[in-house]
C-alpha positions as CSV (number, residue, x, y, z in Angstrom):
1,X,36.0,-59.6,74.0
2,X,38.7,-61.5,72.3
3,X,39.6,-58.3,70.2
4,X,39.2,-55.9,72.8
5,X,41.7,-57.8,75.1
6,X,44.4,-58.8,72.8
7,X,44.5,-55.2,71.3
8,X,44.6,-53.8,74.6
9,X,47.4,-56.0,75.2
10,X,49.4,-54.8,72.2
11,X,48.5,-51.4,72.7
12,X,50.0,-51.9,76.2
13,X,52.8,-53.0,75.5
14,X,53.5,-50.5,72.7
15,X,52.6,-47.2,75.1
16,X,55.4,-48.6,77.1
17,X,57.9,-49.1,74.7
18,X,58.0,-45.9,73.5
19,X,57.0,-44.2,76.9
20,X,58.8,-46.2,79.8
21,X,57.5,-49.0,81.7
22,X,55.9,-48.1,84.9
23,X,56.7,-49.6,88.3
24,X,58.1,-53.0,88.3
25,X,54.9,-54.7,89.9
26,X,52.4,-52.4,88.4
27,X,53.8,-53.3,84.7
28,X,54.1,-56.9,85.4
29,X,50.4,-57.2,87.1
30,X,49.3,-55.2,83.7
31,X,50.8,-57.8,81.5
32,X,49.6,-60.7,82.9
33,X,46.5,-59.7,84.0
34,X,46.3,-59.0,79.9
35,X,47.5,-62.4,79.5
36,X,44.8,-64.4,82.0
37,X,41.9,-63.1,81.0
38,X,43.0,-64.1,77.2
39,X,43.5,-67.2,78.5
40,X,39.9,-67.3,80.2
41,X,38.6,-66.6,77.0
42,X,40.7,-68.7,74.7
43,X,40.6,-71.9,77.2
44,X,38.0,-70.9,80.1
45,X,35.1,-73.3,80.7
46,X,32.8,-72.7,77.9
47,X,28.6,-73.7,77.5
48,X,27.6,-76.5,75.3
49,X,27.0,-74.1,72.6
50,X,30.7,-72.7,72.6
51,X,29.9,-69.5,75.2
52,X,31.6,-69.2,77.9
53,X,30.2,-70.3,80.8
54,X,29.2,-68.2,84.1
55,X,32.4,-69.4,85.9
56,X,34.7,-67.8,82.6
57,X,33.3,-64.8,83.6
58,X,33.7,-64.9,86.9
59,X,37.0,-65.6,86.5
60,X,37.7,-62.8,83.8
61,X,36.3,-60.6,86.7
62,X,38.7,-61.3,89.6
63,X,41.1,-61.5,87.4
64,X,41.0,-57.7,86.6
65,X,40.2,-56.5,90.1
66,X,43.7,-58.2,91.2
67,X,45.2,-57.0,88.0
68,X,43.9,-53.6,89.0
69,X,44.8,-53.5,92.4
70,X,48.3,-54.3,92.0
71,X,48.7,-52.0,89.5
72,X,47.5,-49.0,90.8
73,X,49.5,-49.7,94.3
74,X,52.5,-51.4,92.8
75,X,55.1,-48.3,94.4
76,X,52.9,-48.8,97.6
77,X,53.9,-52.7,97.5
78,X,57.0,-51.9,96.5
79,X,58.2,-49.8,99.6
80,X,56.5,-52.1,102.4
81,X,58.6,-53.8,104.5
82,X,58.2,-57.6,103.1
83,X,57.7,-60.5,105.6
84,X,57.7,-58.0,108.7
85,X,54.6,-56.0,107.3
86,X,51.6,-58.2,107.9
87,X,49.1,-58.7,104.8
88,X,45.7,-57.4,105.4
89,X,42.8,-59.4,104.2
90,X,42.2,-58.0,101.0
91,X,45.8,-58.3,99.8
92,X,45.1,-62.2,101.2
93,X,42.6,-62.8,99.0
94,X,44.3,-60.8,95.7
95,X,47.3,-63.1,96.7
96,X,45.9,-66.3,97.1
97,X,43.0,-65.6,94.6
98,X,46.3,-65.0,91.7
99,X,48.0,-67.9,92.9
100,X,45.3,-69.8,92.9
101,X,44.0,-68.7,89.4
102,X,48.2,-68.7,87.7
103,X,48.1,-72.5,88.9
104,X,44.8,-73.4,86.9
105,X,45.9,-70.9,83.8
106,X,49.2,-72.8,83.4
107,X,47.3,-76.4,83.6
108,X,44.7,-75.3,80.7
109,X,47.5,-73.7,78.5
110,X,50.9,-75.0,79.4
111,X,49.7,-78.6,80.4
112,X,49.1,-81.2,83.7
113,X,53.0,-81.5,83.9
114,X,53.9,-78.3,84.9
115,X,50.6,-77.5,87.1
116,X,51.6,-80.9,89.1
117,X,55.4,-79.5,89.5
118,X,53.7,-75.9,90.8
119,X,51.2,-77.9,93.2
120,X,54.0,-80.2,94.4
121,X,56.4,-77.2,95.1
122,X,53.0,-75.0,96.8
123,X,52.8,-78.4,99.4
124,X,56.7,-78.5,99.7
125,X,56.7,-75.1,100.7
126,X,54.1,-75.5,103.9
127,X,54.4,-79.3,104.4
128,X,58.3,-78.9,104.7
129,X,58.5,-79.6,108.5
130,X,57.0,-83.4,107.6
131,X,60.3,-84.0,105.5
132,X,63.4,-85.6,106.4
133,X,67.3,-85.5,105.7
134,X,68.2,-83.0,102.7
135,X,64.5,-82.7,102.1
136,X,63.9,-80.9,105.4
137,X,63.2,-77.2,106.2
138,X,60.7,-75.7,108.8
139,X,57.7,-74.6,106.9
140,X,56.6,-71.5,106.1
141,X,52.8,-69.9,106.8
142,X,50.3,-69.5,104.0
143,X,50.6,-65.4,104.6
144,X,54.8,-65.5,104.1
145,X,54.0,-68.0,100.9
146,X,51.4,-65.2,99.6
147,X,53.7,-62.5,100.4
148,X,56.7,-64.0,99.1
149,X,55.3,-64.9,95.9
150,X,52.3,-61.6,95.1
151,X,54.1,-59.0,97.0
152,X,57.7,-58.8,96.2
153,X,59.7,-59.2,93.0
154,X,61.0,-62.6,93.9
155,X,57.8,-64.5,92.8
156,X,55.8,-64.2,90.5
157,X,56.8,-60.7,89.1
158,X,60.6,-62.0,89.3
159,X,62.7,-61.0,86.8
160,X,61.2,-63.7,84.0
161,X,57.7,-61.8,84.5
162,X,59.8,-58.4,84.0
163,X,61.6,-60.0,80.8
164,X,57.8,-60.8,79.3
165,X,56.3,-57.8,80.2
166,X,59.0,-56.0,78.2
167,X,61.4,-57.8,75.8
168,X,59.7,-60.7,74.9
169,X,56.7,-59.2,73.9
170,X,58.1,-56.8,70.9
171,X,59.9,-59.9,69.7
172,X,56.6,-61.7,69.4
173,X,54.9,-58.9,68.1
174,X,57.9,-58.6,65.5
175,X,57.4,-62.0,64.6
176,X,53.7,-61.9,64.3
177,X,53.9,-59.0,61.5
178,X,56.8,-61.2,59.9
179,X,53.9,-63.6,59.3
180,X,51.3,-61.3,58.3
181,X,53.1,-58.8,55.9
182,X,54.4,-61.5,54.1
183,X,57.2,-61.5,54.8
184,X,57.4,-65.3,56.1
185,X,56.6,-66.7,53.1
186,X,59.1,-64.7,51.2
187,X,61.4,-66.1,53.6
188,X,60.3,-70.0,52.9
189,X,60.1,-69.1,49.2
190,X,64.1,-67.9,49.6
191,X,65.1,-70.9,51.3
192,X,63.3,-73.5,48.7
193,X,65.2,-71.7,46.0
194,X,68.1,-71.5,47.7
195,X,68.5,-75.5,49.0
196,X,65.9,-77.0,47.0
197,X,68.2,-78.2,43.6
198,X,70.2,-80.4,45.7
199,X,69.9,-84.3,46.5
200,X,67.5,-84.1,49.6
201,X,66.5,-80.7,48.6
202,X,63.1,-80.3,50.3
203,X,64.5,-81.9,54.1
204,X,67.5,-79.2,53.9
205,X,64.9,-76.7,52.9
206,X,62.7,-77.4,56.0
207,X,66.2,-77.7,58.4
208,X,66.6,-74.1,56.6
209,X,62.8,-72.4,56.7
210,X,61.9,-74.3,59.7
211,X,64.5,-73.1,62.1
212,X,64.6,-69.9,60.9
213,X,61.0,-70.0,61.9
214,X,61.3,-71.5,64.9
215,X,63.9,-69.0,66.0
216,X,61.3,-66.1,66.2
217,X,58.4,-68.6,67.1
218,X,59.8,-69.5,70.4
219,X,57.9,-73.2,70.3
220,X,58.9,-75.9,68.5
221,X,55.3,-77.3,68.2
222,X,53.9,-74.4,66.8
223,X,56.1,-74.1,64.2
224,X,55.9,-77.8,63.3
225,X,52.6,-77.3,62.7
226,X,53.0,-73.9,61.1
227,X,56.3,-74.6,58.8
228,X,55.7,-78.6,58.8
229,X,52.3,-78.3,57.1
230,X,54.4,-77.5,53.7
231,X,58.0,-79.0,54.4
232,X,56.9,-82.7,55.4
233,X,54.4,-83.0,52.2
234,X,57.3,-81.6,49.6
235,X,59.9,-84.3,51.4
236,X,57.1,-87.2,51.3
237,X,56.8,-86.3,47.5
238,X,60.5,-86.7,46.9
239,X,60.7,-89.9,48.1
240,X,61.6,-89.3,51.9
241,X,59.7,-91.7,54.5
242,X,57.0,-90.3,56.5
243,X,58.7,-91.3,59.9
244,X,62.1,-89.7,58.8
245,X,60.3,-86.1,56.8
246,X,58.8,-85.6,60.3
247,X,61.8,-86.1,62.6
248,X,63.5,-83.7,60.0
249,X,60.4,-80.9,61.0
250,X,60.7,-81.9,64.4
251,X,64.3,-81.0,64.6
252,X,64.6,-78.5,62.9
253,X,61.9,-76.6,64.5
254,X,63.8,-77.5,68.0
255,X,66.8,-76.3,67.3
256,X,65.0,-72.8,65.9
257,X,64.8,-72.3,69.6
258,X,68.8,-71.8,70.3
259,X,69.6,-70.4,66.9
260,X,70.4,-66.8,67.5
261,X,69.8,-63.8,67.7
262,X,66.2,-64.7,68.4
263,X,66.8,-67.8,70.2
264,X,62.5,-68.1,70.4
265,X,63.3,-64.8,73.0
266,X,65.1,-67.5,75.6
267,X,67.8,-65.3,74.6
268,X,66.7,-62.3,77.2
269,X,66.4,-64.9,79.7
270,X,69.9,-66.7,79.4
271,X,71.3,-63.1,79.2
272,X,69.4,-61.9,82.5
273,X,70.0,-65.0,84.2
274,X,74.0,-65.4,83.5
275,X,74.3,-61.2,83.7
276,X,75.7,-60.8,80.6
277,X,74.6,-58.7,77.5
278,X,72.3,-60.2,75.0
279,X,74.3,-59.3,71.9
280,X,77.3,-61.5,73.9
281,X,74.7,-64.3,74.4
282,X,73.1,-64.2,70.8
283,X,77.3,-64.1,69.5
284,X,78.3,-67.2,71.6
285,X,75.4,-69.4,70.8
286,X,76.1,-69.4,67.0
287,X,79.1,-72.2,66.6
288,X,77.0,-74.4,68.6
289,X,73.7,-73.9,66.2
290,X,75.8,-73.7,63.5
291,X,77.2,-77.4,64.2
292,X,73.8,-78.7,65.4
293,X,72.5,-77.8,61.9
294,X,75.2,-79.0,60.1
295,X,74.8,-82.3,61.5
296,X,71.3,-82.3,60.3
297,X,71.8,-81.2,56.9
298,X,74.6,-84.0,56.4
299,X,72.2,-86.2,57.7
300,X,69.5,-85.5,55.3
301,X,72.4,-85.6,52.4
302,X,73.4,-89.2,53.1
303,X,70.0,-90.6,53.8
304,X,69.1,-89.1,50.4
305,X,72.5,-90.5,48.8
306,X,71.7,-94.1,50.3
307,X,67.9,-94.2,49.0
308,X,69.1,-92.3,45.5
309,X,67.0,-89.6,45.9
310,X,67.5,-86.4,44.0
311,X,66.2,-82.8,44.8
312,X,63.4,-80.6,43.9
313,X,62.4,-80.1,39.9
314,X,63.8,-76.8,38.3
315,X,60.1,-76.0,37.4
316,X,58.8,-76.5,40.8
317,X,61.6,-73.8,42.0
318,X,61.3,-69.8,41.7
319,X,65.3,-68.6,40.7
320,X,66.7,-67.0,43.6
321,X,67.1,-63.7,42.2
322,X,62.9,-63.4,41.1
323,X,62.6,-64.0,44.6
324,X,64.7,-61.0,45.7
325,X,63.7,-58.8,43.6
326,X,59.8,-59.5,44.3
327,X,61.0,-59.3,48.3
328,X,64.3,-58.0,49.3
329,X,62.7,-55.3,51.2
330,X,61.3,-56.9,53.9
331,X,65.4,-57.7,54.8
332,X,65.4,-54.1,56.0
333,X,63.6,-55.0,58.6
334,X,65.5,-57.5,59.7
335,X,68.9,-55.6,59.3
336,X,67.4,-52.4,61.2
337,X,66.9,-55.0,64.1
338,X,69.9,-56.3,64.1
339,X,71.9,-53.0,63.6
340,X,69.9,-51.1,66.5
341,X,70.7,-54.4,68.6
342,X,74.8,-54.0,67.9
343,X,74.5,-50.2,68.3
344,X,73.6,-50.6,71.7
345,X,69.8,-50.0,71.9
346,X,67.0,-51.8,74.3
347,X,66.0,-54.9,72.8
348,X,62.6,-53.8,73.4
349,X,63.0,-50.3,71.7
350,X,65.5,-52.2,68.8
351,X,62.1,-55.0,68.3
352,X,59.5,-51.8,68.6
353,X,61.5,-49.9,65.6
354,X,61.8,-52.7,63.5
355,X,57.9,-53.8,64.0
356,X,57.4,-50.5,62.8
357,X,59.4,-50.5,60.2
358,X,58.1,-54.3,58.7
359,X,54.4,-52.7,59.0
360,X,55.8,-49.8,56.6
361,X,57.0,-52.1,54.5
362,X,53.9,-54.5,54.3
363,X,51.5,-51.6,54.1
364,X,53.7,-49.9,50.7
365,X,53.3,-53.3,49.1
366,X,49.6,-53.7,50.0
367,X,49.1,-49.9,48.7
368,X,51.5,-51.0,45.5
369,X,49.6,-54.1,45.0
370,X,46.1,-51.8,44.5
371,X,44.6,-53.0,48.0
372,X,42.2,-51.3,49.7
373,X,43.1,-49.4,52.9
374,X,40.7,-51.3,54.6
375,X,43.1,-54.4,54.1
376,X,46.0,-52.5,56.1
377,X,44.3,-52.0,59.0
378,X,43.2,-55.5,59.0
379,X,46.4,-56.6,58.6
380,X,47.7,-54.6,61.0
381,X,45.0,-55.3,63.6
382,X,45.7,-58.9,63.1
383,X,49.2,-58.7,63.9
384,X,48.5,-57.0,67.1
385,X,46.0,-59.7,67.9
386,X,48.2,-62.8,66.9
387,X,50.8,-61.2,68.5
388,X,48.6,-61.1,72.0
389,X,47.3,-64.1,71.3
390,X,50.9,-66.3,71.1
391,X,52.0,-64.4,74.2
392,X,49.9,-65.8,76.2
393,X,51.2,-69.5,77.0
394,X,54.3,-67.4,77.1
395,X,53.3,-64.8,79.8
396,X,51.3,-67.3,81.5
397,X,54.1,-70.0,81.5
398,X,56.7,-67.3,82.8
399,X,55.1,-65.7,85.4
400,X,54.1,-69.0,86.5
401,X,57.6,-70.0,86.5
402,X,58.2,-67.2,89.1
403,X,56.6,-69.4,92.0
404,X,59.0,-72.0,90.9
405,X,62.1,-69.7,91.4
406,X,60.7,-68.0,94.4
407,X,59.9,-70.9,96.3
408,X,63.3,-73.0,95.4
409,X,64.8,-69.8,96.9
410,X,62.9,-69.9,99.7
411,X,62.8,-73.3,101.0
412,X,66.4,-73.5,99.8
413,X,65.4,-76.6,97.5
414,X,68.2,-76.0,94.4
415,X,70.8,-76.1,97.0
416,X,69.5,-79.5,98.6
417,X,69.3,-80.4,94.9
418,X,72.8,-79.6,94.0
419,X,73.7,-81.3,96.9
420,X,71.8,-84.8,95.6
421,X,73.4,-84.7,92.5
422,X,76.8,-84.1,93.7
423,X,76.7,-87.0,96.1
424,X,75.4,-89.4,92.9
425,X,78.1,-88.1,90.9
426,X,80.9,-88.5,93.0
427,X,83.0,-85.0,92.1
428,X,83.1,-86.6,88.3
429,X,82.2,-83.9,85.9
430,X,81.1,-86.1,83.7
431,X,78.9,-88.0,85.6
432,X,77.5,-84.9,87.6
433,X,76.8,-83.7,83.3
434,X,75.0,-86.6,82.6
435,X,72.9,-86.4,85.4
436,X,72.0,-82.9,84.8
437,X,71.4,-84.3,81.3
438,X,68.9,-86.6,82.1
439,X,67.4,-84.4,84.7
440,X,66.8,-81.4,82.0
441,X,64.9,-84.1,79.4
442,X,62.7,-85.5,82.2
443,X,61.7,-82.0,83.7
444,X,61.3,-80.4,80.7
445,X,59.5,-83.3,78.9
446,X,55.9,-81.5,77.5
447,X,56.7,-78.2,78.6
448,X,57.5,-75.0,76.4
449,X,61.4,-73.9,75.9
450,X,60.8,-71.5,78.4
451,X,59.2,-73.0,80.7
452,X,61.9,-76.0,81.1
453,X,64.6,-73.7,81.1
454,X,63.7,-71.5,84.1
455,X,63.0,-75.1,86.2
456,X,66.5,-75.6,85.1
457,X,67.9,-72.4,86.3
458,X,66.9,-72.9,89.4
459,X,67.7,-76.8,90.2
460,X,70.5,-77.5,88.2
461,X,72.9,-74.6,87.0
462,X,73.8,-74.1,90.6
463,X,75.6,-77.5,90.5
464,X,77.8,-76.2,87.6
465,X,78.5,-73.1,89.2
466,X,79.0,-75.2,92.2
467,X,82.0,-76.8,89.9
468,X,83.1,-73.3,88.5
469,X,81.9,-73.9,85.2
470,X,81.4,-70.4,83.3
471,X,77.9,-68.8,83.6
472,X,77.3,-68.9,79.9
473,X,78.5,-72.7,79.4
474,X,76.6,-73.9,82.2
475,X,73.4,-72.0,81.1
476,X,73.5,-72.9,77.8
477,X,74.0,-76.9,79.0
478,X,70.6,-76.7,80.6
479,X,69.3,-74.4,77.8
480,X,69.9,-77.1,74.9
481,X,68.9,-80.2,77.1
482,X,65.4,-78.2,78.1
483,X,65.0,-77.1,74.1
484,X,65.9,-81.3,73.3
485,X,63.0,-82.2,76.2
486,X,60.7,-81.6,73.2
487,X,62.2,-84.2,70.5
488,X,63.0,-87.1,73.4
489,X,60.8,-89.9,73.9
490,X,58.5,-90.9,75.4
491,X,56.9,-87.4,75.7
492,X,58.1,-85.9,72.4
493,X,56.0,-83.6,71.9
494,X,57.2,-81.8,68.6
495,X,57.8,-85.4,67.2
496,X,54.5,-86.1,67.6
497,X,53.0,-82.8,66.3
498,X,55.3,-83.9,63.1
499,X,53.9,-87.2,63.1
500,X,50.4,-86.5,62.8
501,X,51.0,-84.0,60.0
502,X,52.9,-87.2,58.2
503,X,50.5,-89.7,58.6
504,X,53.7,-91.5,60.7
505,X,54.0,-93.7,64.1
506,X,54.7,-91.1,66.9
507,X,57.2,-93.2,69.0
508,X,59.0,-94.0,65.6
509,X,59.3,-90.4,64.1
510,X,60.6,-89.5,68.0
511,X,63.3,-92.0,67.7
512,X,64.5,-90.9,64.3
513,X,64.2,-87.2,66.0
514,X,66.3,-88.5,68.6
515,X,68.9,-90.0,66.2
516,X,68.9,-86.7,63.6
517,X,69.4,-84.5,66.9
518,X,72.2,-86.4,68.1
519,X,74.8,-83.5,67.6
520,X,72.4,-81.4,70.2
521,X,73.2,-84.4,72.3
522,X,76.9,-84.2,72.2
523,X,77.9,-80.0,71.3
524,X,76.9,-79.2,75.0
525,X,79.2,-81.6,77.0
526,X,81.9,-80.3,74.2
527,X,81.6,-76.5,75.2
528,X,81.7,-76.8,79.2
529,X,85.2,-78.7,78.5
530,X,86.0,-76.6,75.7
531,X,84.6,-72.9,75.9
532,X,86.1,-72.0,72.6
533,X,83.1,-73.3,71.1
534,X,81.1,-70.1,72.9
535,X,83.6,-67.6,71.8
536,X,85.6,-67.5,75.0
537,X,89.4,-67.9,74.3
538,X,91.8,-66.7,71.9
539,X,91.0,-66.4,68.3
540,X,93.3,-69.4,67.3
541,X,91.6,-71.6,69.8
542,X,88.5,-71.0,68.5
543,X,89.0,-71.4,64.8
544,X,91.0,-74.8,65.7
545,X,87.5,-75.9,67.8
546,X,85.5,-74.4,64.9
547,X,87.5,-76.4,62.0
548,X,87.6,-79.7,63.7
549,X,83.7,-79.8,65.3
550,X,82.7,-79.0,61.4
551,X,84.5,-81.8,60.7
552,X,83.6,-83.8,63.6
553,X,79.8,-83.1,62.8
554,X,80.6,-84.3,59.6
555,X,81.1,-87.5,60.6
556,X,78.9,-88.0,63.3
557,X,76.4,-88.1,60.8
558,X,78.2,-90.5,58.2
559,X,78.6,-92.6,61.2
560,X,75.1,-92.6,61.9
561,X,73.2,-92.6,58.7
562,X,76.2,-95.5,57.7
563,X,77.0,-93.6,54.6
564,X,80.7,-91.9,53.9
565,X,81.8,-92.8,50.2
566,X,79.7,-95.6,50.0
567,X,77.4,-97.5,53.1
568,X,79.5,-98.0,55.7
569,X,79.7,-101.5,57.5
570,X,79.4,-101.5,61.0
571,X,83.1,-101.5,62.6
572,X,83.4,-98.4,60.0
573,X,80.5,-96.6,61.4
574,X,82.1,-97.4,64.8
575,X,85.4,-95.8,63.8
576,X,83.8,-92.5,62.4
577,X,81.6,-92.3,65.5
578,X,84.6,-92.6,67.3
579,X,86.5,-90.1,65.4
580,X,83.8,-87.6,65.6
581,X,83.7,-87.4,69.4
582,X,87.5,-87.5,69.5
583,X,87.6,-84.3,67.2
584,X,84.7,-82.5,69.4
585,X,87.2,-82.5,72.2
586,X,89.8,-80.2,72.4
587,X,93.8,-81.8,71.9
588,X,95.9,-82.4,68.9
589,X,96.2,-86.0,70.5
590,X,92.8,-86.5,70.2
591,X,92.6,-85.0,66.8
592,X,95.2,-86.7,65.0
593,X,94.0,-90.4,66.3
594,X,90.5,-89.3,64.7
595,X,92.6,-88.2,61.5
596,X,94.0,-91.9,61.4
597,X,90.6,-93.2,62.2
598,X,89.3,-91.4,59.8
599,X,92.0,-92.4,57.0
600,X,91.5,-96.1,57.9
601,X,87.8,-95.5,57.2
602,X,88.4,-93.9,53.9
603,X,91.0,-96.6,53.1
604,X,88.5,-98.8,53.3
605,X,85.5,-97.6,51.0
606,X,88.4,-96.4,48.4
607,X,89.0,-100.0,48.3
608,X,85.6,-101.6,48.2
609,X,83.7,-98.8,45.8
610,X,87.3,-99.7,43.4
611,X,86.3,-103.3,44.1
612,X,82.7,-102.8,43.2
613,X,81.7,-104.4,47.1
614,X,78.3,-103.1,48.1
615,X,76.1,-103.6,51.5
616,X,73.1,-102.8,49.1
């Protein structure tokens, strides 16, 4: 059954990409109804023997009569008059019976927390007449709810359902035969031989592999555990401290999720949401990673200079150009994607083509390498299946995500929002930042990158439009804070995954997760004051903000690890912390007091290292 569904899914999503998608509702109901009754049989209540038990399969059942019967009247649904139409009973009971049946998917594969904000916003919805002050609204019927959230495309089959059913999908099924051909692994390979010689060569190596994993992966946890299983053991074996080799996974694998072009596919959604092209999206998101990265990497270099560690053995290494010879090819794949992308094809047709084309390229090897034709279709029957298989939580979690956004809209709940959190402010942008800050960690805490985001779209990026902050900067604030939800204790849920692979206290790897991620932390607030940062401005401007946040991430992390030419004592650390944030703002005041900070600072260990003074 397993099979049968998840290579129907693939195969659905395939017709469509090279044939059209059909009718908004129709193609949405098909996907998800794909992606529920994967779920019934992946996480459905099950025997003690491991069969699924008689409610799975009633489940499974209902599931594909409502699939089917939107479907098959999706232009029907589409041209009723919404709200002033009345529902008859059976479009009651599809309604309430998906509603119903989402809710209780999302709790068994997204989690309690996001089920809990779904329930909450379900009672909101018809309870709202009980409320009082900004809370307040009049209450809607259980037939407008249904209708609202089944029957038009302002629910469930919103525009995140429509972004799943279409884009999403050949990205995961791109990244699923990037796995499975072998192509992965040449990757990894490539950046162990690439980063692995230097001091600290295994932690830059998984800040490398690990977010360019996590980029296609679109969750942070999964590629911890996928990636982390052989990054943390090589940077244990150099010397690097359990707690510290996982926070390095951790965050690395995070920030995989705003690293374009992939972005983990939150990429389509930013671009939908802020109506602007993905290529533009994918372009303005790179100095940000780029920083965030760096910062990591300097980390890793000065924690590895301070406890004199060294990097990987020439012997353990394969020389870079072995590597490319053995696997350039499987590049192509990735350049044909990138080059259909900038071209100006769909992102669905640009992912489709080069799926295709990575398949090619994995099957010649298998066919050079003497295998039997029996191992190509396995392989590629496997990547259609894993492919299926991963989309679900993301399907799931999405279309889900739809009764958030349709019934903020409705009950008119992100304006009463914006509203709260411009009285607590005060008109102070940064106050108003920082409370959109803290409410982005807390509502994203345990969910997926996806997930978070969307909640955000809909509660808090109308406060910085509200401000007239830029689409992009203010959709990218929420973006990284929802991506960081996943590193921050107490619910950090890719620190933990790291943990458990290291053998390391979970609250302690999430604080040193929280200290290696610090740039994420800061880079945000930098680009709403200063666009530049996102490509928006002149040239000049940008290459100024460019040259001084290298520098400025630089030495954030000397400042935090304590480490610049020697250790650093504490009122040095201060200075460079000081002269990092000052160089992360935009102003040549600001940047030449961090230049004299940062000359007093060097003063200062030229003199001690002279003098032979150590804080060893």
């Amino acid at each position: 059954m397993l099979w049968i569904f998840a290579l129907g899914m693939s195969s659905f999503q395939i017709y469509t990409a090279l044939f059209g998608t059909f009718p908004s509702i129709s193609q949405r109901a098909i996907h998800l109804a794909f992606a529920m009754v994967l779920a019934w049989l992946l996480f459905g209540p099950k025997t003690s023997d491991g069969r699924l038990h008689w409610t799975s399969w009633i489940l499974i059942a209902v599931t594909v009569l409502d699939g089917a019967y939107l479907a098959t009247n999706g232009l029907d649904l589409l041209a009723r008059m919404s709200y002033f139409d009345p529902l008859s009973i059976l479009q009651m009971t599809v309604g309430i019976s998906l509603v119903a049946m989402l809710v209780e998917c999302s709790r068994r594969t997204v989690g309690k927390a996001f089920t809990i904000i779904l329930l909450v916003l379900l009672l909101y919805a018809y309870f709202g007449s009980y409320f009082s002050g900004n809370l307040y609204h009049s209450g809607f019927t259980v037939m407008w709810i249904t209708d609202h959230l089944v029957f038009t495309t302002n629910g469930i089959f919103g525009m995140p359902s429509g972004v799943s059913a279409t884009y999403i999908f050949m990205f995961l099924l791109f990244g699923a035969f990037i796995e499975r051909t072998g192509a992965g692994q040449f990757l990894m390979d490539l950046a162990v031989s690439m980063a692995g010689r230097y001091r600290g060569g295994p932690a830059k190596v998984a800040v490398v592999g690990s977010g360019l994993f996590g980029m296609i992966s679109g969750s942070a946890v999964a590629n911890v555990v996928t990636t982390g299983a052989m990054t943390i053991p090589l940077m244990k074996r150099l010397g690097f401290k359990p707690t510290f080799a996982a926070g390095v996974e951790a965050v690395a694998s995070s920030g995989g999720q705003f690293t374009p072009p992939l972005m983990g596919a939150t990429a389509f959604l930013v671009a939908e949401f802020a109506g602007l092209s993905y290529l533009y999206v994918a372009a303005a998101a790179a100095i940000p990673a780029a920083l965030y990265f760096m910062a990591v990497i300097w980390q890793v270099h000065f924690r590895a200079l301070k406890d004199g560690l060294e990097g990987m053995p020439e012997r353990d290494m394969r020389p870079v150009r072995d590597i490319m010879r053995t696997g350039w090819f499987y590049v192509v794949s990735i350049v044909v994607l990138l080059g259909m992308l900038l071209v100006g094809y769909t992102p669905m047709r640009s992912g489709l083509v080069a799926t295709t084309v990575l398949v090619a390229i994995g099957s010649i090897v298998k066919l050079l390498r003497r295998d039997d034709w029996r191992e190509i279709l396995m392989m590629i029957a496997d990547g259609l299946r894993n492919a299926a298989i991963v989309a679900v939580q993301v399907a799931i979690i999405l279309n889900a995500a739809g009764i958030v956004i349709g019934l903020v809209q409705m009950t008119g709940l992100g304006l009463r929002f914006s509203s709260i959190i411009l009285d607590l402010g005060g008109q102070n942008l940064g106050m108003i930042l920082f409370l959109i800050m803290i409410t982005s960690i807390l509502l994203g805490m345990g969910l997926p990158t996806v997930g978070a985001y969307i909640i955000q779209v809909s509660l808090t990026v109308p406060v910085l439009t509200q401000l007239d902050i830029a689409p992009l900067a203010s959709h990218m604030f929420v973006f990284y804070f929802a991506t960081l939800s996943a590193i921050t204790p107490p619910v950090a849920v890719a620190a933990y995954a790291a943990a458990a692979i290291a053998g390391a206290g979970p609250m302690a790897t999430g604080m040193i997760a929280l200290r290696l991620a610090i740039a994420g932390f800061i880079v945000p607030f930098m680009f709403v004051i200063d666009p530049a940062l996102l490509l928006q401005g002149d040239w000049h401007h940008v290459l100024i903000a460019v040259v001084t946040g290298s520098i400025g991430v630089y030495l954030l992390a000397a400042a935090v690890e304590g480490w610049m030419l020697i250790r650093s004592n504490i009122p040095e650390s201060c200075l460079l912390f000081v002269a990092a944030i000052l160089l992360l703002l935009p102003g040549l005041v600001s940047d030449l007091t961090a230049s004299v900070a940062v000359i007093i600072v060097y003063v200062s260990q030229t003199y001690r290292r002279g003098r032979g003074v150590s804080l060893d």
